[in-house]
SEBA-142033 format. One record per residue (C-alpha): residue number from 1; residue in one letter; x, y, z. Coordinates in Angstrom, 2 decimals. Example, Ala and Ser with C-alpha at 12.3 -4.5 7.8 and 13.67 -1.06 7.14 Angstrom:
# residues 2
[1, "a", [12.30, -4.50, 7.80]]
[2, "s", [13.67, -1.06, 7.14]]
//
This chain:
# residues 249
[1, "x", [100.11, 124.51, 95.52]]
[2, "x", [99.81, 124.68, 91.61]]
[3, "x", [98.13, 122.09, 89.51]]
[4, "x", [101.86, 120.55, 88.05]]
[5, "x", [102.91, 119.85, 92.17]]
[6, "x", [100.63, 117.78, 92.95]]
[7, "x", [99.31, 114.90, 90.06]]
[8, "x", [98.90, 112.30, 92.16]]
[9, "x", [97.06, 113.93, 94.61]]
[10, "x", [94.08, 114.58, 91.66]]
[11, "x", [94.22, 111.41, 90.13]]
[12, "x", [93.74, 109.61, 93.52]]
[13, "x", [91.00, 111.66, 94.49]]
[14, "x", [89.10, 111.24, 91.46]]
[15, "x", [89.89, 107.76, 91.91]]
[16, "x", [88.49, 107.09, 94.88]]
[17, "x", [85.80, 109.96, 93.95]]
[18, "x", [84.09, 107.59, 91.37]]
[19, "x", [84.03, 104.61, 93.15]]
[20, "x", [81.87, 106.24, 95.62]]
[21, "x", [79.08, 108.04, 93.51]]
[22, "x", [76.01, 106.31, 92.84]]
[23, "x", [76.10, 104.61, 89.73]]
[24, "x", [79.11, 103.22, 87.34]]
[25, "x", [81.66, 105.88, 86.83]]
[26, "x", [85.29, 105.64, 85.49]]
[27, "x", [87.81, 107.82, 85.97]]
[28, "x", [90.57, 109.15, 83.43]]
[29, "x", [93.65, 111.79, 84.39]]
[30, "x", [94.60, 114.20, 81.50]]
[31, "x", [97.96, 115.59, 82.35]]
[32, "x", [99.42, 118.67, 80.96]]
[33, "x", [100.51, 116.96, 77.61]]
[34, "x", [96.81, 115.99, 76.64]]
[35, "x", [96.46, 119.41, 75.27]]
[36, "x", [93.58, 118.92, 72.78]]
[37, "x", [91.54, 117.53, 75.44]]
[38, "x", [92.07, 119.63, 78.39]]
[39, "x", [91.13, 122.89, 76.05]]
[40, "x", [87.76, 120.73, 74.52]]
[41, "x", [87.39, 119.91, 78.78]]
[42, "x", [88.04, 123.68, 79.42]]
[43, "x", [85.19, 124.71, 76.54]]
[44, "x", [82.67, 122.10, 78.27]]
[45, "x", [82.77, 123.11, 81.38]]
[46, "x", [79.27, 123.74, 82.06]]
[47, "x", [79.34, 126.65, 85.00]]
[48, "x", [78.76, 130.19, 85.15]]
[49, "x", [79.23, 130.48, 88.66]]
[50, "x", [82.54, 129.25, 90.54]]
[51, "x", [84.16, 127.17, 88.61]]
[52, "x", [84.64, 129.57, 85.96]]
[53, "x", [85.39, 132.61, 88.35]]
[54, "x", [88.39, 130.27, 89.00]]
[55, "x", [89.51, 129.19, 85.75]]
[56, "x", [89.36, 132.87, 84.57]]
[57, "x", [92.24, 133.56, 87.42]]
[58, "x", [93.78, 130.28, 86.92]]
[59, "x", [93.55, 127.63, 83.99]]
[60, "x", [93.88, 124.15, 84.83]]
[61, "x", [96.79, 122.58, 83.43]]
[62, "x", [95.74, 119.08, 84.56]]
[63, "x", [91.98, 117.28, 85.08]]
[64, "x", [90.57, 114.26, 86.11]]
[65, "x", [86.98, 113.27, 84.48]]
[66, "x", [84.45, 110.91, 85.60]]
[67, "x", [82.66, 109.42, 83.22]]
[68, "x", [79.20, 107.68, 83.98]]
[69, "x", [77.88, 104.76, 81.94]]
[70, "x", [75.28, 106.91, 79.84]]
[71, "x", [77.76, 109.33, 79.17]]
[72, "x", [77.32, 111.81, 81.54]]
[73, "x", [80.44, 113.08, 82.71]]
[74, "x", [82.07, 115.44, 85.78]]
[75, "x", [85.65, 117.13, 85.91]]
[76, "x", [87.52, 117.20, 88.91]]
[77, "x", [90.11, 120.28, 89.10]]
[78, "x", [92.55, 121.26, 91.63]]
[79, "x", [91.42, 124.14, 93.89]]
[80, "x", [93.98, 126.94, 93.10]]
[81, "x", [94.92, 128.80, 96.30]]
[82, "x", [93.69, 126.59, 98.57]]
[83, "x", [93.26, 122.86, 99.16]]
[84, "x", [90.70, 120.73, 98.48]]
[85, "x", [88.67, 120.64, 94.55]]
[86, "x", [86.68, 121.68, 92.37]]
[87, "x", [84.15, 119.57, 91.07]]
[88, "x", [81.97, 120.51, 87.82]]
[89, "x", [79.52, 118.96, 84.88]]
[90, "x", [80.76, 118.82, 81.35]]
[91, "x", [78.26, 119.87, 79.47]]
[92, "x", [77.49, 116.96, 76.25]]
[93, "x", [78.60, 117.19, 72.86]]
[94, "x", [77.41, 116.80, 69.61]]
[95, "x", [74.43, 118.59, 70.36]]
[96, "x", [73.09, 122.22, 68.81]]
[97, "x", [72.98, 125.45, 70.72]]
[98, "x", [69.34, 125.20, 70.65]]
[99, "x", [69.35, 122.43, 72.74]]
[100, "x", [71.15, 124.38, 75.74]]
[101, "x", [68.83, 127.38, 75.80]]
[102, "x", [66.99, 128.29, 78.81]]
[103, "x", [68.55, 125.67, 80.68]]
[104, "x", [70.10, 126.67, 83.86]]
[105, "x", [73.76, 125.46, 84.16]]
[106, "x", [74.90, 123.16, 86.90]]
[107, "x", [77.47, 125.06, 88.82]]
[108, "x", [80.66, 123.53, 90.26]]
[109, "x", [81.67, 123.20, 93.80]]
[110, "x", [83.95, 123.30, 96.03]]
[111, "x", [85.18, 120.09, 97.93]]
[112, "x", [87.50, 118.95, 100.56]]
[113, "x", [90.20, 116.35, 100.59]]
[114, "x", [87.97, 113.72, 101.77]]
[115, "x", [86.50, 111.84, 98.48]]
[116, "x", [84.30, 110.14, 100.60]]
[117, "x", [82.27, 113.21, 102.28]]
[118, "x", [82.86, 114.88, 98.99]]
[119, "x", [81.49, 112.26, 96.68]]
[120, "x", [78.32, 112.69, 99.60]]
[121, "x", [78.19, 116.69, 98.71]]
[122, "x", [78.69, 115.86, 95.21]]
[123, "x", [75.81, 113.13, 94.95]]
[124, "x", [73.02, 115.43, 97.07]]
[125, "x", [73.75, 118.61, 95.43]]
[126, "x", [75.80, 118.72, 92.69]]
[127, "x", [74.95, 115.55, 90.78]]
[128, "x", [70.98, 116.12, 91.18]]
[129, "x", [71.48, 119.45, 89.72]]
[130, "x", [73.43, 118.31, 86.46]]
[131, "x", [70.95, 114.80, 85.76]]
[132, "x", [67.73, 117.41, 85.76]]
[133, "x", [69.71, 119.54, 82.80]]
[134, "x", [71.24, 116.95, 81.16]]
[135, "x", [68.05, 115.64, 81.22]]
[136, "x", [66.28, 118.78, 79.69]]
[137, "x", [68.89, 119.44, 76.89]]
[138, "x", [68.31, 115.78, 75.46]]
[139, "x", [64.47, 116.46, 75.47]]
[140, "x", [65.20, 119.37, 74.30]]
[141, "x", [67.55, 117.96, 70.90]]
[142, "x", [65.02, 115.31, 70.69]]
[143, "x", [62.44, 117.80, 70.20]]
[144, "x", [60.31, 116.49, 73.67]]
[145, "x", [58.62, 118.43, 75.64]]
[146, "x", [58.68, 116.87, 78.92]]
[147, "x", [54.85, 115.95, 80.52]]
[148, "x", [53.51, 116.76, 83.76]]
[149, "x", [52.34, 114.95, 86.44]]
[150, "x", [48.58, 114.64, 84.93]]
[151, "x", [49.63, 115.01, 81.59]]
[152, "x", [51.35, 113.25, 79.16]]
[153, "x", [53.06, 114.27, 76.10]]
[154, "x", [53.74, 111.90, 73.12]]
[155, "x", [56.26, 113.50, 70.79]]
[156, "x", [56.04, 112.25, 67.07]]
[157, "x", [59.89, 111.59, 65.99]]
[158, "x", [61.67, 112.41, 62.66]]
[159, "x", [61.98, 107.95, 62.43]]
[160, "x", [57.78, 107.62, 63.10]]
[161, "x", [58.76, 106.89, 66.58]]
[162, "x", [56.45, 108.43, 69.76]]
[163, "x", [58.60, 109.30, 73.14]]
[164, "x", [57.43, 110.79, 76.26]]
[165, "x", [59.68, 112.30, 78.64]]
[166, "x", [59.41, 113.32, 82.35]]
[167, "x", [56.44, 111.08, 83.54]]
[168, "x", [55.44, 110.43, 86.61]]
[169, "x", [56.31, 107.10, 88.08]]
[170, "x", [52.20, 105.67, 86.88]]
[171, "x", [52.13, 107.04, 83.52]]
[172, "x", [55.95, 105.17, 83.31]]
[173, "x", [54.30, 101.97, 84.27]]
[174, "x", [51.77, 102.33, 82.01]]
[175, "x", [53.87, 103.19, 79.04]]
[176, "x", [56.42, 100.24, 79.80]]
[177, "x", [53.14, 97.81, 79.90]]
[178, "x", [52.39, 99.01, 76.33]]
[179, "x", [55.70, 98.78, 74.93]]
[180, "x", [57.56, 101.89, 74.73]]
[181, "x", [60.93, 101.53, 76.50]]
[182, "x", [62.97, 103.95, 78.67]]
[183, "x", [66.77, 104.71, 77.05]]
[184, "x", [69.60, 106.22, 78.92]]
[185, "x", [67.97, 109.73, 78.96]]
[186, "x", [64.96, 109.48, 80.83]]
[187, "x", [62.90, 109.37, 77.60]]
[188, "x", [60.30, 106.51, 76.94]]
[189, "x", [60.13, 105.92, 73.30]]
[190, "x", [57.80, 103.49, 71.14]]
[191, "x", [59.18, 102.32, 68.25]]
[192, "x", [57.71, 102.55, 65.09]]
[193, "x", [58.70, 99.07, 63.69]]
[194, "x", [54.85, 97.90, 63.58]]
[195, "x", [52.95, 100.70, 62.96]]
[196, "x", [49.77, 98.36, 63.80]]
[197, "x", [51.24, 97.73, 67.28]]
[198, "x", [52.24, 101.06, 67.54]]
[199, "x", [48.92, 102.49, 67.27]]
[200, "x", [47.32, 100.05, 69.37]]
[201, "x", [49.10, 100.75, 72.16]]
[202, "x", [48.78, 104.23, 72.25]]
[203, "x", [44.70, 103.74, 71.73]]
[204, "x", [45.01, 101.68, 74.74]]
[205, "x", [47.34, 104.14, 77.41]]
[206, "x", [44.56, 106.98, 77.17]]
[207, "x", [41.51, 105.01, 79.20]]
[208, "x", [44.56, 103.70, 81.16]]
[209, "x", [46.26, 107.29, 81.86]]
[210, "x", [42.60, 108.38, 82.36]]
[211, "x", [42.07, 106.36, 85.32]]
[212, "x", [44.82, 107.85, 87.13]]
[213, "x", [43.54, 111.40, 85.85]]
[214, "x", [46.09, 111.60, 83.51]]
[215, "x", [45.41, 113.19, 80.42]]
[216, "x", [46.97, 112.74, 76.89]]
[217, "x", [48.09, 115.07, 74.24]]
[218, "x", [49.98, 114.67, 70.75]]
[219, "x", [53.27, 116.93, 69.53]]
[220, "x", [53.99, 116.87, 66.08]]
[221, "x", [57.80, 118.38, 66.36]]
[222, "x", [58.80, 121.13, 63.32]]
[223, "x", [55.29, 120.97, 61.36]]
[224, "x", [56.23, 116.70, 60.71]]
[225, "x", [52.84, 115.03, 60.14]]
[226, "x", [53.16, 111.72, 61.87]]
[227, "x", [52.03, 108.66, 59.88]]
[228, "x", [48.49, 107.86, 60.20]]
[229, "x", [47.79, 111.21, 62.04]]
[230, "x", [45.59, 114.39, 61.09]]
[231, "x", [47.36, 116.66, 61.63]]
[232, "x", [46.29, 119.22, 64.04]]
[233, "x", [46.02, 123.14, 63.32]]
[234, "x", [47.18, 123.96, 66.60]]
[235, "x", [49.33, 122.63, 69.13]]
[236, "x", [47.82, 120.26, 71.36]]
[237, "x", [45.91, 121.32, 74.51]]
[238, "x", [45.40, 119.33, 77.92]]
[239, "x", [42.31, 116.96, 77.03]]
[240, "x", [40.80, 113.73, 78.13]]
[241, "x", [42.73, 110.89, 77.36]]
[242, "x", [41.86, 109.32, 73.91]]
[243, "x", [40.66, 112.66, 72.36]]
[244, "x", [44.08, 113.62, 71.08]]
[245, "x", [44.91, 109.31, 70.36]]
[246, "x", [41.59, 108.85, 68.31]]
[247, "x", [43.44, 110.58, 65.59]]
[248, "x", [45.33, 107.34, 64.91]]
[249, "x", [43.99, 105.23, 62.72]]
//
């Protein structure tokens, strides 16, 4: 059955579809007359697998997308030759090229009629997939690299601001405790409003992130000297925790 038989069928699924995935999502039906945005959707689709085996055959002439409340979103396609759908990430906008490289794409898959054992498949597999690289292209434009599990990195920003991305669930709760705050992408960022504050509570996470056995290091993104930083001539190492923070005066 071809996409223009069966609009109601897509819409309702998607409905239904994003009440059931974890989280807030809201769903929107573009039909055939939303041109502009079904060709941006069909640009966006981030797959290089199924999906786009399929839309190579057969372009979608209608879509449903899901939109979550940080923005990430998911298109929902009729399956062309067959029933059920197709389910895919869109990949976020307003970000450069740069951002995108080396990151694996999420593939698409294939669902039945059933929204609620879809929206299961589509939580377990296809959902975890797309938050780790959405999560690695916004480090990635922010110019983060994300830490490890006895590491963390503190990225200077272009505003004076330090974030940290990717910490483990102790070096979080020691960042939170010293004021830098997690936004919508994963990324814990201290603002630089008080640069006094600022730099006393990044002396005071490296004895904390030491006791753990978590060590510290500084990034100074695209040769930017923070404020109130030498600068150092290479980039930084893993070290004990306060070596790299004793810079800050």
């Amino acid at each position: 059955m071809r996409d223009h038989e069966n609009p109601e069928r897509l819409a309702s699924f998607a409905d239904v579809l994003a009440g059931e995935l974890p989280g807030a999502w809201a769903s929107v039906h573009h039909p055939p007359e939303d041109k502009e945005d079904l060709a941006d959707l069909t640009d966006r689709i981030w797959d290089m697998d199924l999906v786009a085996e399929s839309l190579a055959e057969h372009p979608f002439q209608r879509a449903a997308v899901l939109t979550r409340q940080d923005g990430a979103q998911l298109i929902v396609l009729n399956r062309s030759g067959g029933s059920g759908f197709l389910v895919a990430a869109v990949a976020p906008s307003g970000l450069p090229a740069e951002a995108f490289r080396g990151i694996r794409e999420p593939d698409g898959i294939a669902v039945s009629d059933d929204p609620f054992q879809s929206a299961e498949l589509v939580a377990g597999d296809l959902l975890a997939r797309f938050d780790t690289a959405l999560a690695h292209v916004r480090w990635n434009a922010a110019g983060v690299r994300p830490s490890q599990p006895d590491r963390v990195i503190l990225t200077w920003q272009p505003d004076g601001s330090l974030a940290a991305a990717s910490v483990s669930e102790e070096a979080a709760e020691i960042l939170t405790a010293n004021g830098f705050v997690r936004d919508q992408s994963g990324i814990y960022r201290l603002s630089s409003d008080d640069t006094t504050v600022q730099a006393r509570a990044v002396r005071a996470i490296g004895p904390q992130l030491d006791a753990h056995g978590i060590t510290t290091a500084l990034q100074h993104p695209s040769g930017r000297t923070a404020p109130s930083v030498t600068p150092p001539t290479s980039m930084p190492t893993p070290a004990p925790a306060g070596a790299s923070l004793a810079r800050i005066r």
